[in-house]
N, CA, C and O of each residue as an XYZ file, in Angstrom:
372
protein
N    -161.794      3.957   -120.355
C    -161.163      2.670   -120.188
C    -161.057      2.370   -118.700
O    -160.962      3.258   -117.852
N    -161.082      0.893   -118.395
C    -161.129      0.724   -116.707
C    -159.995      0.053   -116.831
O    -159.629     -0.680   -117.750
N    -159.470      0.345   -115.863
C    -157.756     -0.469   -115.722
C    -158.217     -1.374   -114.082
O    -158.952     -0.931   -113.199
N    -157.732     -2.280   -114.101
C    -158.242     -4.033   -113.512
C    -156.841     -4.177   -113.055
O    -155.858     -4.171   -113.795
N    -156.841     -4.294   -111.893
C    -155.207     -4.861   -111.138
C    -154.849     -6.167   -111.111
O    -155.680     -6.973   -110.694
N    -153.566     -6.622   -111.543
C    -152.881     -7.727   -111.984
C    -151.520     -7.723   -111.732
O    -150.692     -6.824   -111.879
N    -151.418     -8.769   -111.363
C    -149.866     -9.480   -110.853
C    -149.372    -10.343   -111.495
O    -149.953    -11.400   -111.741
N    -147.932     -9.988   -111.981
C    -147.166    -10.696   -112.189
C    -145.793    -10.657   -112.070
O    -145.330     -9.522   -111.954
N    -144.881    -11.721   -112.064
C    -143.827    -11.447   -111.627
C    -142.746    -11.398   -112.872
O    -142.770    -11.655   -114.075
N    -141.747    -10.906   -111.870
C    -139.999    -10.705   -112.864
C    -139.423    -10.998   -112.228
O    -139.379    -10.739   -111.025
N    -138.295    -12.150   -113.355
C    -137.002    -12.685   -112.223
C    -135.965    -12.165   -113.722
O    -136.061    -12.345   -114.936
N    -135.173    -11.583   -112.978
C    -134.022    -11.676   -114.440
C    -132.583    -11.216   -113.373
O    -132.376    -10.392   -112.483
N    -131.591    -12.582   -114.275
C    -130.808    -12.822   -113.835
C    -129.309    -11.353   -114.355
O    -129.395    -10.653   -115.364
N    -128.281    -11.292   -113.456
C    -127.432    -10.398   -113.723
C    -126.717    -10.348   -115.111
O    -126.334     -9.386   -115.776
N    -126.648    -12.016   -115.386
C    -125.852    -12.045   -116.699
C    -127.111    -11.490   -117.772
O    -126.542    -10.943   -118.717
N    -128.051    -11.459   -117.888
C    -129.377    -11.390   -118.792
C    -129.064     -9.363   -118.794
O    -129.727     -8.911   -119.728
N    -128.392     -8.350   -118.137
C    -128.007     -7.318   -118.524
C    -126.954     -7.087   -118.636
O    -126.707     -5.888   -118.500
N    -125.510     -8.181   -118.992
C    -124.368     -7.750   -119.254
C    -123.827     -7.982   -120.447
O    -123.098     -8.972   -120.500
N    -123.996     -7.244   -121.602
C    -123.345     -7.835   -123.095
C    -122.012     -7.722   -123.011
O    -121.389     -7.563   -124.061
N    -121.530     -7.763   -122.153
C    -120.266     -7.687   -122.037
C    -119.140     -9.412   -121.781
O    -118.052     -9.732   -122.262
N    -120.140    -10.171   -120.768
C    -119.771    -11.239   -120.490
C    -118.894    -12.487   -121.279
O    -119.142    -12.734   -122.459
N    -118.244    -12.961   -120.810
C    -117.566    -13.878   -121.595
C    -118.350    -14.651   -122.157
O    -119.339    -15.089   -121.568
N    -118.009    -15.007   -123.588
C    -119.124    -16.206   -124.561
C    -118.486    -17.308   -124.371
O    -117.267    -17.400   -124.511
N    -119.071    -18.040   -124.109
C    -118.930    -19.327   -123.934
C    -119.010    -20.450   -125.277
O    -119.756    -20.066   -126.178
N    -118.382    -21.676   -125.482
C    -117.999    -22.263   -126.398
C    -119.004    -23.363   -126.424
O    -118.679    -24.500   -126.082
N    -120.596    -22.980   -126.940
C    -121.487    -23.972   -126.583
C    -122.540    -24.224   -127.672
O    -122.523    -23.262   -128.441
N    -123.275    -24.963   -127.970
C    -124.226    -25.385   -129.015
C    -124.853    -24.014   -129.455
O    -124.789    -23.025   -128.726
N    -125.440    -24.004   -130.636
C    -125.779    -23.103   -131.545
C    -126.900    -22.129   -130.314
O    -126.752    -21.035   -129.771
N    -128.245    -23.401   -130.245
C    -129.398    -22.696   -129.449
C    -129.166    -22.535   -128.003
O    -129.836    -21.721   -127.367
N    -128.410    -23.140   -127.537
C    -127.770    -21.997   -126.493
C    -126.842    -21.053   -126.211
O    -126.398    -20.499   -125.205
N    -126.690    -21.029   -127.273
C    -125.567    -19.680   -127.710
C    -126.533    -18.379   -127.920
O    -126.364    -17.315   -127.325
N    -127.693    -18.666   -128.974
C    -128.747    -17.564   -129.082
C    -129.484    -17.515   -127.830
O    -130.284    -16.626   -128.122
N    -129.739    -17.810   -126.780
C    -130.881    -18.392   -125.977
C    -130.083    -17.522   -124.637
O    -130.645    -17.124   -123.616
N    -128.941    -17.406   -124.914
C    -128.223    -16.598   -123.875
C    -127.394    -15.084   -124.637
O    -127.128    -14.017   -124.084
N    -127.236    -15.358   -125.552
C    -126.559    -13.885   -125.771
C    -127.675    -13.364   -127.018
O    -127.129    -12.399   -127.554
N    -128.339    -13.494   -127.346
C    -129.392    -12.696   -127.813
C    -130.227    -11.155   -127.481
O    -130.849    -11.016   -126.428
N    -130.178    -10.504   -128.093
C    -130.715     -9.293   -127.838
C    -130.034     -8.553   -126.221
O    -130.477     -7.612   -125.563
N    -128.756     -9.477   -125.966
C    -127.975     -8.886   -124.575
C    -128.357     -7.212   -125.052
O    -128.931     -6.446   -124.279
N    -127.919     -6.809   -126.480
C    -127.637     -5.599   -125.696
C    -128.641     -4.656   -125.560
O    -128.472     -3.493   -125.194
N    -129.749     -5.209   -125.879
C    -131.104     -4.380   -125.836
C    -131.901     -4.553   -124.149
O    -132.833     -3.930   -123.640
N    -131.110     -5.591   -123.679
C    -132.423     -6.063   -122.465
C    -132.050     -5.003   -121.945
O    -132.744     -4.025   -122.225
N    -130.807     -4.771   -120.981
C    -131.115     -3.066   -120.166
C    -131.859     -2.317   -120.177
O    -132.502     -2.004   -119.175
N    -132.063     -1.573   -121.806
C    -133.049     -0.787   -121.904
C    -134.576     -0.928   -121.672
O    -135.393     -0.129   -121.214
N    -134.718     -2.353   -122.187
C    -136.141     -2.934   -122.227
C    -136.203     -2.814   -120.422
O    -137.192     -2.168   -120.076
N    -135.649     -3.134   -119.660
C    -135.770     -3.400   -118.512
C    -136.885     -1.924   -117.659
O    -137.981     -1.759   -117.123
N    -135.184     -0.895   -118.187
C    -135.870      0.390   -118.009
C    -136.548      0.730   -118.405
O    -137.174      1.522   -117.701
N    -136.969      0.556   -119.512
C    -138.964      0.782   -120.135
C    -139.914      0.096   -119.034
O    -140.723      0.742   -118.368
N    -139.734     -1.186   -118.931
C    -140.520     -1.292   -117.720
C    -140.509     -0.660   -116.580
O    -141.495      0.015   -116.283
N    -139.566     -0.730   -115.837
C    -139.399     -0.138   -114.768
C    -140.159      1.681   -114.823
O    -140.718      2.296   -113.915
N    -139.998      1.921   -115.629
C    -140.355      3.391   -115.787
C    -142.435      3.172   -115.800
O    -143.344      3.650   -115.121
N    -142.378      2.448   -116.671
C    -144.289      1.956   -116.824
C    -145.044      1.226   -115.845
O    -146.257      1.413   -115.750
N    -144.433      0.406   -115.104
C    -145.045     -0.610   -114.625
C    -144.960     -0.338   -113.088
O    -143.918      0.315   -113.029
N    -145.392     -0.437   -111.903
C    -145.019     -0.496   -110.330
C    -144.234     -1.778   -109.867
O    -144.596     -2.931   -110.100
N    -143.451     -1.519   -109.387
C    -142.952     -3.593   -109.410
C    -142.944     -3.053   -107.613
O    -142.826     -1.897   -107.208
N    -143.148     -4.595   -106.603
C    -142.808     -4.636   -105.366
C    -142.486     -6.499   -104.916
O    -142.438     -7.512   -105.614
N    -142.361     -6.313   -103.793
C    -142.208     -7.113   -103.774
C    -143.040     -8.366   -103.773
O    -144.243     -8.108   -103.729
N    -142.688     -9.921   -103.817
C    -143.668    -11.071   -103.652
C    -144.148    -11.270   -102.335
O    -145.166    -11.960   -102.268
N    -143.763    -10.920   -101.454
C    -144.364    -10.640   -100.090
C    -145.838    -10.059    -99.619
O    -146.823    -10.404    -98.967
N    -145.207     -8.679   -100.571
C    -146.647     -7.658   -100.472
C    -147.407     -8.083   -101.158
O    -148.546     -8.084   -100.690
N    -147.220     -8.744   -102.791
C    -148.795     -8.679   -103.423
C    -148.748    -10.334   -102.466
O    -149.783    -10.214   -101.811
N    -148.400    -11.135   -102.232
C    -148.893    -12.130   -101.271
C    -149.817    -11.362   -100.156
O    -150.995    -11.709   -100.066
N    -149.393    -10.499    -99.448
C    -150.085    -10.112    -98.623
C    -150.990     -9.542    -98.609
O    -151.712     -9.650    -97.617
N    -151.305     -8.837    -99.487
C    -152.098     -7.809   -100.109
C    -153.307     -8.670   -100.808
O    -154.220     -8.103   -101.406
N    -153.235     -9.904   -100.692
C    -153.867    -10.360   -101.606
C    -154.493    -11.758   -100.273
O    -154.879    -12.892   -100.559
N    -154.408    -11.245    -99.117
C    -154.532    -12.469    -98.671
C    -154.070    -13.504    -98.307
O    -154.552    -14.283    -97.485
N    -152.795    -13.623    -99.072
C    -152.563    -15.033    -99.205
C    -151.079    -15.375    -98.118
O    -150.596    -16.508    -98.118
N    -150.530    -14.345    -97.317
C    -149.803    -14.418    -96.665
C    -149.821    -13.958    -95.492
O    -150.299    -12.825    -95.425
N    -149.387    -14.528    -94.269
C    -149.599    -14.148    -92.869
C    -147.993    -13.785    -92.111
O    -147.146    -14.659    -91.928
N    -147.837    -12.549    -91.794
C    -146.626    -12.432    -91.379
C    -147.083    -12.054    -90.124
O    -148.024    -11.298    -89.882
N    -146.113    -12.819    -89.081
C    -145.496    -13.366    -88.041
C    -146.659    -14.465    -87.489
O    -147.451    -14.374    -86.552
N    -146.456    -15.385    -88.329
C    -146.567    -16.710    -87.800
C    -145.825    -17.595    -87.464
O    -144.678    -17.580    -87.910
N    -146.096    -18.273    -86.889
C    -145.037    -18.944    -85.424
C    -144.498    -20.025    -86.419
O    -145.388    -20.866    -86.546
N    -143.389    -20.351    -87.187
C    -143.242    -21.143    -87.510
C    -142.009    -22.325    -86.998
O    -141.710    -23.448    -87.402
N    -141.489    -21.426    -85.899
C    -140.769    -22.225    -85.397
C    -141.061    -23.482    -84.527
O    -140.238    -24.309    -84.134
N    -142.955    -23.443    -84.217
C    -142.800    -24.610    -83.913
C    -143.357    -25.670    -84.854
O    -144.045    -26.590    -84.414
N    -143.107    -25.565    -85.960
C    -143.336    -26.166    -87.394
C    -142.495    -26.501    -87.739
O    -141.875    -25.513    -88.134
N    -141.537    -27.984    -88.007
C    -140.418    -27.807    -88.227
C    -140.549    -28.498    -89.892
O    -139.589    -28.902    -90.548
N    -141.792    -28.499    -90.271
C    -141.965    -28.835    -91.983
C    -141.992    -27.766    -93.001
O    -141.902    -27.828    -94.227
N    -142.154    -26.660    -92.103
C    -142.916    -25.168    -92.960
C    -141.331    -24.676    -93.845
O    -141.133    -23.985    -94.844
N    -140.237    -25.566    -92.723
C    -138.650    -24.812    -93.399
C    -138.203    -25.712    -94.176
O    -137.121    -25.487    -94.719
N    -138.894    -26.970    -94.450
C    -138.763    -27.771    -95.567
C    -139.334    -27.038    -96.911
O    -138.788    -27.340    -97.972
N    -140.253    -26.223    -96.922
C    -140.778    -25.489    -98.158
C    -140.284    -24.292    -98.325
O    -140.724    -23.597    -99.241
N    -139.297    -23.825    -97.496
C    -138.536    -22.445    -98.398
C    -139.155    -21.421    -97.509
O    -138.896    -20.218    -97.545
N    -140.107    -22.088    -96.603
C    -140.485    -20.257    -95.841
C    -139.796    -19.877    -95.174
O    -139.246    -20.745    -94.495
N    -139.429    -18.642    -94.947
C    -138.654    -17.633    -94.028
C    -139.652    -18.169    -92.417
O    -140.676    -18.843    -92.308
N    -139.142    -17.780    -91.819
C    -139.874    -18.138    -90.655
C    -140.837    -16.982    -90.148
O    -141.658    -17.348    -89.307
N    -140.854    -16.303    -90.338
C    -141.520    -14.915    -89.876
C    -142.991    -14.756    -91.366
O    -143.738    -13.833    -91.690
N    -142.816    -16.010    -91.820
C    -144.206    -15.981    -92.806
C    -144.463    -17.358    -93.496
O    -143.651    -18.241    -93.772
N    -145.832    -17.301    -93.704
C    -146.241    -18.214    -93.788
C    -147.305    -18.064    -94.845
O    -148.018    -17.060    -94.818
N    -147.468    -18.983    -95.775
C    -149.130    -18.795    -96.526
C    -149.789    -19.506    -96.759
O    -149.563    -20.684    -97.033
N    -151.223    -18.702    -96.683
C    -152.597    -19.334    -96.056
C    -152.604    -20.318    -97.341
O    -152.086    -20.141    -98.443
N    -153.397    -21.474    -96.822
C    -153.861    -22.720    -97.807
C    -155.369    -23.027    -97.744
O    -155.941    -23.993    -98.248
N    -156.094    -21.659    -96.772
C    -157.727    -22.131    -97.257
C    -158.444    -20.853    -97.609
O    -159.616    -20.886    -97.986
């Protein structure tokens, strides 16, 4: 078997591993949509974490080309209209 490198990302929020949290007094499908399978995600988490390499969006940006760190962006004063840190920047050709 050939294993092929691929990126993707994970965002998961603090409440998304606490079954503990206060329930809130709210419509049916967002009642399931937030406390659903609470008390399994932890674990699921750590299954990944144990299988998978995670780093950061920086590196596979960089790693991939697509990001230039320490570019001058301070004399850019549009680049901090889009969320970049100033110490990076990414390529658009």
């Amino acid at each position: 078997m050939e294993w092929v490198a691929t990126f993707s990302g994970l965002r998961i929020h603090p409440w998304e591993v606490d079954p503990g949290q206060p329930r809130l007094d709210v419509k049916w499908f967002s009642r399931f949509r937030h406390y659903n399978n609470l008390d399994v995600c932890e674990q699921r988490l750590a299954q990944l974490l144990k299988r998978f390499r995670f780093t950061t969006m920086s590196h596979v940006l960089q790693s991939q080309g697509l990001l230039d760190i320490g570019y001058d962006t301070a004399s850019s004063s549009s680049n901090s209209d889009r969320g970049l840190e100033t110490s990076q920047m990414l390529k658009t050709s």
